[in-house]
VOVO-291139 format. One record per residue (C-alpha): residue number from 1; x, y, z. Coordinates in pm, 1 decimal. Example, Ala and Ser with C-alpha at 12.3 -4.5 7.8 and 13.67 -1.06 7.14 Angstrom:
BEGIN
<node bapa="1" c1="1230.0" c2="-450.0" c3="780.0"/>
<node bapa="2" c1="1367.0" c2="-106.0" c3="714.0"/>
This chain:
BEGIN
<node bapa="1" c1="-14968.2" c2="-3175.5" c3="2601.6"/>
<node bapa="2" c1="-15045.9" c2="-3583.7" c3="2646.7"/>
<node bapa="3" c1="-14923.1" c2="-3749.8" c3="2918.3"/>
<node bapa="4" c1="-14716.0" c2="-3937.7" c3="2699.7"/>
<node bapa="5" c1="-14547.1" c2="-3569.4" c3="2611.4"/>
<node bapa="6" c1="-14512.6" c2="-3473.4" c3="2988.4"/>
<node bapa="7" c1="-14324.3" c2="-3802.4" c3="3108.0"/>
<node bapa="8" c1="-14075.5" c2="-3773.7" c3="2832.9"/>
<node bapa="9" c1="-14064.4" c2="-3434.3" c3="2892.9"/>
<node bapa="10" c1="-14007.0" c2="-3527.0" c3="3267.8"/>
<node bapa="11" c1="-13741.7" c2="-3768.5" c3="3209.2"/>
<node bapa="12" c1="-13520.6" c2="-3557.1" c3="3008.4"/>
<node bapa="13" c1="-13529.8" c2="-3297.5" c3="3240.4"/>
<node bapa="14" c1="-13419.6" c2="-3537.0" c3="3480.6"/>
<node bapa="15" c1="-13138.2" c2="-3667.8" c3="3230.0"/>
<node bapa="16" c1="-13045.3" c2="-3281.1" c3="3192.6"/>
<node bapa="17" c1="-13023.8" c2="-3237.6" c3="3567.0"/>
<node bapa="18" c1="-12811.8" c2="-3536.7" c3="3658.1"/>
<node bapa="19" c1="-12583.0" c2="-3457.9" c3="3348.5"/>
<node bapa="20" c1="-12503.0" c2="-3096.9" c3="3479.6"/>
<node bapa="21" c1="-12426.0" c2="-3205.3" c3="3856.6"/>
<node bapa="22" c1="-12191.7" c2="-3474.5" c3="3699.7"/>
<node bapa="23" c1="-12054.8" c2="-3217.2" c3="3491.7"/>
<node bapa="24" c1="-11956.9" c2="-2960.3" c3="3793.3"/>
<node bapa="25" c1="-11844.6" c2="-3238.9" c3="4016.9"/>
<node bapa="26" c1="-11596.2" c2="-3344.6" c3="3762.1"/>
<node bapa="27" c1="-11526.9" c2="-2980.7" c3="3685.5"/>
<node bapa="28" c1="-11454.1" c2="-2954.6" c3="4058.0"/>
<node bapa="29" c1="-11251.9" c2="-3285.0" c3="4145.0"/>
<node bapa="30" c1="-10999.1" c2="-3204.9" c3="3821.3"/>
<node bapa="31" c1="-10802.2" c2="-2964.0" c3="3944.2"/>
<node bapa="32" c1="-10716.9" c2="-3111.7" c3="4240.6"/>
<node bapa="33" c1="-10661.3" c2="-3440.5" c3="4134.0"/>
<node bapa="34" c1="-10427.0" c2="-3289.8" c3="3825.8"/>
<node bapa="35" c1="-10232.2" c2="-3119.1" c3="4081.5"/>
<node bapa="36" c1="-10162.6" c2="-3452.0" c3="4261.1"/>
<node bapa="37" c1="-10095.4" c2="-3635.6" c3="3975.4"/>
<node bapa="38" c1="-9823.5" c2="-3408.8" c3="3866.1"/>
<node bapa="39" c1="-9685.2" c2="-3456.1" c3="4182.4"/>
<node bapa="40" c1="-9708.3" c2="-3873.5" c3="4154.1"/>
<node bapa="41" c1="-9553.4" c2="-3839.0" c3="3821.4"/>
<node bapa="42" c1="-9239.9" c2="-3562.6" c3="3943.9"/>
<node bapa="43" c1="-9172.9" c2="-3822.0" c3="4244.0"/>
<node bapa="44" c1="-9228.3" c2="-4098.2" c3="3954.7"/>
<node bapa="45" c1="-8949.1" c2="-3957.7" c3="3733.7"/>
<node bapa="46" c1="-8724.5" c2="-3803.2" c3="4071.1"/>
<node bapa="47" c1="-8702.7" c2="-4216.2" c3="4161.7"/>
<node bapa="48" c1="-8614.6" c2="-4267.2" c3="3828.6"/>
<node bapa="49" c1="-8354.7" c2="-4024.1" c3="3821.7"/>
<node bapa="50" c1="-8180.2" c2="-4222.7" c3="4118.9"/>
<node bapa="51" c1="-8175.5" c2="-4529.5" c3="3961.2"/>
<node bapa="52" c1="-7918.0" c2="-4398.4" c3="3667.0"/>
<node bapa="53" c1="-7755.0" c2="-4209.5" c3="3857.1"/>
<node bapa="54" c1="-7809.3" c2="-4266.7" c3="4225.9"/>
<node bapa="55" c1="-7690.7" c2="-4052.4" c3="4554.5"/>
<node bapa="56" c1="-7686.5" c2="-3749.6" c3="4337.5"/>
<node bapa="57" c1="-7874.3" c2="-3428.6" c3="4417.2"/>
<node bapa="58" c1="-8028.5" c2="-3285.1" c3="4033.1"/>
<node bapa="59" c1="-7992.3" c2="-2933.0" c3="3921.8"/>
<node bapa="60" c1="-8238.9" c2="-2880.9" c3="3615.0"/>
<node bapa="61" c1="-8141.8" c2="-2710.7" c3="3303.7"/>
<node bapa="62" c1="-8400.9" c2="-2531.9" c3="3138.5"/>
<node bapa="63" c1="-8474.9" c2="-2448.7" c3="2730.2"/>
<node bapa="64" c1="-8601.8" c2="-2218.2" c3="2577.6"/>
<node bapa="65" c1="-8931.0" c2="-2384.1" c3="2535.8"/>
<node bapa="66" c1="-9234.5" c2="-2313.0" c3="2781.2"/>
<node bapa="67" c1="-9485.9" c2="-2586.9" c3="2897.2"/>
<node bapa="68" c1="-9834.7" c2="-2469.0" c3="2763.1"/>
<node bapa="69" c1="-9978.1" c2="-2630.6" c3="3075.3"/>
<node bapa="70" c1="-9784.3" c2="-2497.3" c3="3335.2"/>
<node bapa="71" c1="-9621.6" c2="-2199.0" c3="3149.5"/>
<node bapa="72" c1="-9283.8" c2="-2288.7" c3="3274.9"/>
<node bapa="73" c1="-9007.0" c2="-2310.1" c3="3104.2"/>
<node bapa="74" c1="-8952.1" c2="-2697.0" c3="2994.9"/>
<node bapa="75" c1="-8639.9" c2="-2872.0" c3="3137.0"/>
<node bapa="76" c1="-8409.3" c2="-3054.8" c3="2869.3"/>
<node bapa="77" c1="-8179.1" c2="-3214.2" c3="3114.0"/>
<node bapa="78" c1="-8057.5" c2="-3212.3" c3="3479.0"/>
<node bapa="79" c1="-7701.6" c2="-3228.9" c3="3622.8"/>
<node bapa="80" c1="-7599.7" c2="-3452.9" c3="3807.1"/>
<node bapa="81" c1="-7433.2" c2="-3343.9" c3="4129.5"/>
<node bapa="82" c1="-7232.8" c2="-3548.1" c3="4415.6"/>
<node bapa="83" c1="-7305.6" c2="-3437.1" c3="4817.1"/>
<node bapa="84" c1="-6983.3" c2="-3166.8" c3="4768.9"/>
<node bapa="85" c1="-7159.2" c2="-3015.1" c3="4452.5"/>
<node bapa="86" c1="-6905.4" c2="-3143.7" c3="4219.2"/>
<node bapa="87" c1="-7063.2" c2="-3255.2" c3="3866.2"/>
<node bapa="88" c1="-7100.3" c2="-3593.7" c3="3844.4"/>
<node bapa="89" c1="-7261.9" c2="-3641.0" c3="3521.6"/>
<node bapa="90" c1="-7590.4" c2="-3522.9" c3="3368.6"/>
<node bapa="91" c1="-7910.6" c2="-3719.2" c3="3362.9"/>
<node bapa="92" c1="-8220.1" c2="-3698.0" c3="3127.4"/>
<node bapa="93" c1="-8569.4" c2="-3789.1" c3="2971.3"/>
<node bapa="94" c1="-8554.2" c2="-3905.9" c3="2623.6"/>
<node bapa="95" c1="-8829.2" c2="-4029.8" c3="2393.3"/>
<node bapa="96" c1="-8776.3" c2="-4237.3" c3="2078.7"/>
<node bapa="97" c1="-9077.3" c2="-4422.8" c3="1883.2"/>
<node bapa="98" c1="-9073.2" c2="-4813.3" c3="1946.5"/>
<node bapa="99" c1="-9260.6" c2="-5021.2" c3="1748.6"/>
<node bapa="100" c1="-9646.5" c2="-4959.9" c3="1907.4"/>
<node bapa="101" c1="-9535.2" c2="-4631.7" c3="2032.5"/>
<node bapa="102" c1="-9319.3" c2="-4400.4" c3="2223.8"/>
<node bapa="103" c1="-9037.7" c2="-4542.2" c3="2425.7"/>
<node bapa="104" c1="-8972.4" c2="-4278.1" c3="2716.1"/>
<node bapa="105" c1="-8644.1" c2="-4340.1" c3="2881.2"/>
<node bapa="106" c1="-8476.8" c2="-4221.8" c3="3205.8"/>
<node bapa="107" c1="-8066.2" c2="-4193.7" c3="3129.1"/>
<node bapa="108" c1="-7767.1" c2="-4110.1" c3="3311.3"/>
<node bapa="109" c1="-7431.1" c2="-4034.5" c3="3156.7"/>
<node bapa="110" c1="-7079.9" c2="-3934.3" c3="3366.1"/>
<node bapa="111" c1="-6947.6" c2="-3584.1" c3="3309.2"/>
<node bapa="112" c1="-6691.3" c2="-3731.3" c3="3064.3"/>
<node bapa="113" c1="-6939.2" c2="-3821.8" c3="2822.9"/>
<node bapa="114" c1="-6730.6" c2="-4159.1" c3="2841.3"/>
<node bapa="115" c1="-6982.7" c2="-4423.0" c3="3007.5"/>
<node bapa="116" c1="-7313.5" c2="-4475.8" c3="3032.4"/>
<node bapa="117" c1="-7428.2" c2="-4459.1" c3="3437.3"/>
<node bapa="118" c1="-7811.7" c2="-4621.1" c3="3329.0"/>
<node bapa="119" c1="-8151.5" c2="-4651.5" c3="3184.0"/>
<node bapa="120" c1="-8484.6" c2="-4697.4" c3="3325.8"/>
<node bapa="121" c1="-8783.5" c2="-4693.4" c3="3132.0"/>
<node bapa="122" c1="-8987.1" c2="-4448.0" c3="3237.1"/>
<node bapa="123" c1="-9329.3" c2="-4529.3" c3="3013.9"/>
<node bapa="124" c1="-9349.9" c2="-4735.0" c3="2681.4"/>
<node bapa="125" c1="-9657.2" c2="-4885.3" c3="2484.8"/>
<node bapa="126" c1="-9470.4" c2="-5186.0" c3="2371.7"/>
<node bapa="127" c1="-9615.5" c2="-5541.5" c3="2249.4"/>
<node bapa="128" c1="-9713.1" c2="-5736.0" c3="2586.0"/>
<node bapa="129" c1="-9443.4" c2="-6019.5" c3="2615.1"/>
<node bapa="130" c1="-9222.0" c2="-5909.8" c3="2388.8"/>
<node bapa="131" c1="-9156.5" c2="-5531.0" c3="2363.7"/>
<node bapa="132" c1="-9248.8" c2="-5442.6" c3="2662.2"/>
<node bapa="133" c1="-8949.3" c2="-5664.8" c3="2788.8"/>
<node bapa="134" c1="-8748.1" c2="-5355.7" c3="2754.2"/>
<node bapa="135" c1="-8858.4" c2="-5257.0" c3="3129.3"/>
<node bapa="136" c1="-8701.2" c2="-5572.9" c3="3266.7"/>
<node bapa="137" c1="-8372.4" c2="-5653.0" c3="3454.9"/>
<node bapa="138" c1="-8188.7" c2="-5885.7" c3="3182.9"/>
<node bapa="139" c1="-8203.6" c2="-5598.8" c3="2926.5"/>
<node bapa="140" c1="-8183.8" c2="-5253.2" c3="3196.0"/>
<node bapa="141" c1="-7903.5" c2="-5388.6" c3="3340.2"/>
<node bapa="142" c1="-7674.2" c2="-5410.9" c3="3028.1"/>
<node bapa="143" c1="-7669.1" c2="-4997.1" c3="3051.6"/>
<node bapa="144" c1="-7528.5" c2="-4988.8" c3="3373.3"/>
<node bapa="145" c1="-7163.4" c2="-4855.8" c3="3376.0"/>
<node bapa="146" c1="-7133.5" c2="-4920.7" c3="3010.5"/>
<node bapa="147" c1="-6900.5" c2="-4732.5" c3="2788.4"/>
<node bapa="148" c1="-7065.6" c2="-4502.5" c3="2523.7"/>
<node bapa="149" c1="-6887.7" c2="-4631.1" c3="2257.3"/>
<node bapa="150" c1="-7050.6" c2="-4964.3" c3="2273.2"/>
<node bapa="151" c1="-7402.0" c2="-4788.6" c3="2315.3"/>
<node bapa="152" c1="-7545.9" c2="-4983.2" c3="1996.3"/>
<node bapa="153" c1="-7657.4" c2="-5279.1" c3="1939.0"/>
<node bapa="154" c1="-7438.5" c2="-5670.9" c3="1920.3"/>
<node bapa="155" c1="-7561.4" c2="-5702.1" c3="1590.4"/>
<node bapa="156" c1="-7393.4" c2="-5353.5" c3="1489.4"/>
<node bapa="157" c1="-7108.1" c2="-5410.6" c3="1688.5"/>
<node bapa="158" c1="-7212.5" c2="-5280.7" c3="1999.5"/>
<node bapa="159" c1="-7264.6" c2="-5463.1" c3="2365.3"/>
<node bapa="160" c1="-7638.9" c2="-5446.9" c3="2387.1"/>
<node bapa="161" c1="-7834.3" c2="-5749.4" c3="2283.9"/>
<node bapa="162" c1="-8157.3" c2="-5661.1" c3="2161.3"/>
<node bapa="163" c1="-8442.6" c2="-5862.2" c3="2264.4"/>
<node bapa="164" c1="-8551.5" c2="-6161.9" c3="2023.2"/>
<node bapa="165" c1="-8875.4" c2="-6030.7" c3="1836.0"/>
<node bapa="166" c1="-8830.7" c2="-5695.1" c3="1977.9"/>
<node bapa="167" c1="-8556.3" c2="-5516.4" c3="1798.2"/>
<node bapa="168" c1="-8767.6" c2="-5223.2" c3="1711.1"/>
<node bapa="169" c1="-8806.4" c2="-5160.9" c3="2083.7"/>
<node bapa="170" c1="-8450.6" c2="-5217.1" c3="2112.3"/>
<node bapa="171" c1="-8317.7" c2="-4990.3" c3="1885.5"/>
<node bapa="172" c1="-8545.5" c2="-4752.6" c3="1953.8"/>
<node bapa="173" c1="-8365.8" c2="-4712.5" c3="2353.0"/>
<node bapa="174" c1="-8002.3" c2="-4721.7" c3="2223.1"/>
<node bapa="175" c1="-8116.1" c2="-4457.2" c3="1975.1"/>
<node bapa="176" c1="-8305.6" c2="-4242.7" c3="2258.3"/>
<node bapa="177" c1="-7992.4" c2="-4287.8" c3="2485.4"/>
<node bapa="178" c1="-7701.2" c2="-4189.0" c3="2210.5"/>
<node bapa="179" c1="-7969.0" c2="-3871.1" c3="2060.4"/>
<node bapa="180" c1="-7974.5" c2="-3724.5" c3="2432.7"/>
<node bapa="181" c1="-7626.2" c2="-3759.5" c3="2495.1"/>
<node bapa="182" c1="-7531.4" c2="-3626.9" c3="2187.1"/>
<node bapa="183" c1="-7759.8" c2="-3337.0" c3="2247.9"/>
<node bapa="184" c1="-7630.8" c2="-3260.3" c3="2584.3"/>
<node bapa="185" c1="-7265.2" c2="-3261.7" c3="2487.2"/>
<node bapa="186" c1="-7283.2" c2="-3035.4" c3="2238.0"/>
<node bapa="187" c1="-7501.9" c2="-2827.5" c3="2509.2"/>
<node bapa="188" c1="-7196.5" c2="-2861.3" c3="2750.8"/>
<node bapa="189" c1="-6942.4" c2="-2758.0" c3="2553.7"/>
């Protein structure tokens, strides 16, 4: 074998060597960092929870589903419960498709079915500047305590104005909101 031959055959033995240590220190930092990050996102979505529907304790309702991940079963909804344990209302995750891609949406209805408690956004992949205004105040806070028979939109003779050059995105949170409730109502009754 040339010297030529033995360095490259000396390098990539090096390359092969630093490629499996890489590969078993990510193999052992993923489990515990999953672990926390599940945790970050439950406390994520728990905060969330409190903004639709807040000084309520949640009792999950499970489907029939189970999570491949965690083989649990997957929760549909949660009821909402005041500090006596009298049901206040039931909130929920919802996902719709916006325009640039799912729309994932925290809700909160009373246990009337009659109003609207709130919406958060909970993720969305919205246009910068104008989809993504879904997340802010001036078009969050329009949900809050509103009746659901004016969950739609003004321009269909609802109370929610959509945001200009965003109606996609819009739409796409009334519809998330009214499929959920809809869902859990007929679950309910």
């Amino acid at each position: 074998m040339s010297d030529g031959n033995k360095e490259f055959a000396v390098v990539v033995g090096k390359l092969v060597i630093i490629s499996i240590v890489a590969a078993v220190l990510l193999g052992i930092t993923y489990v515990p960092t999953q672990a926390q990050l599940q945790k970050n996102q439950q406390e994520a979505m728990n905060l969330k929870l409190l903004e639709v529907m807040p000084d309520a304790t949640f009792e999950p309702v499970y489907g029939d589903q189970v999570n491949a991940e965690t083989g649990e079963k997957e929760i549909i909804y949660y009821r909402a419960k005041d500090a006596s344990g009298n049901s206040i209302g039931y909130t929920f995750l919802s996902s719709e498709t916006g325009a640039k891609g799912d729309i994932v949406v925290v809700g909160g209805v009373d246990s009337t079915f009659s109003t609207i408690t709130g919406m958060s956004i909970l993720s969305q992949e919205e246009t910068p500047g104008l989809g993504s205004k879904i997340k802010e105040d001036a078009f969050v806070n329009q949900f809050n305590a509103l009746p659901l028979s004016k969950l739609s939109l003004s321009s269909s003779g609802g109370s929610i104005d959509s945001i200009t050059g965003a109606t996609i995105s819009s739409q796409a949170v009334v519809d998330a909101l009214n499929s959920k409730v809809e869902s859990i109502k007929s679950s309910e009754a």
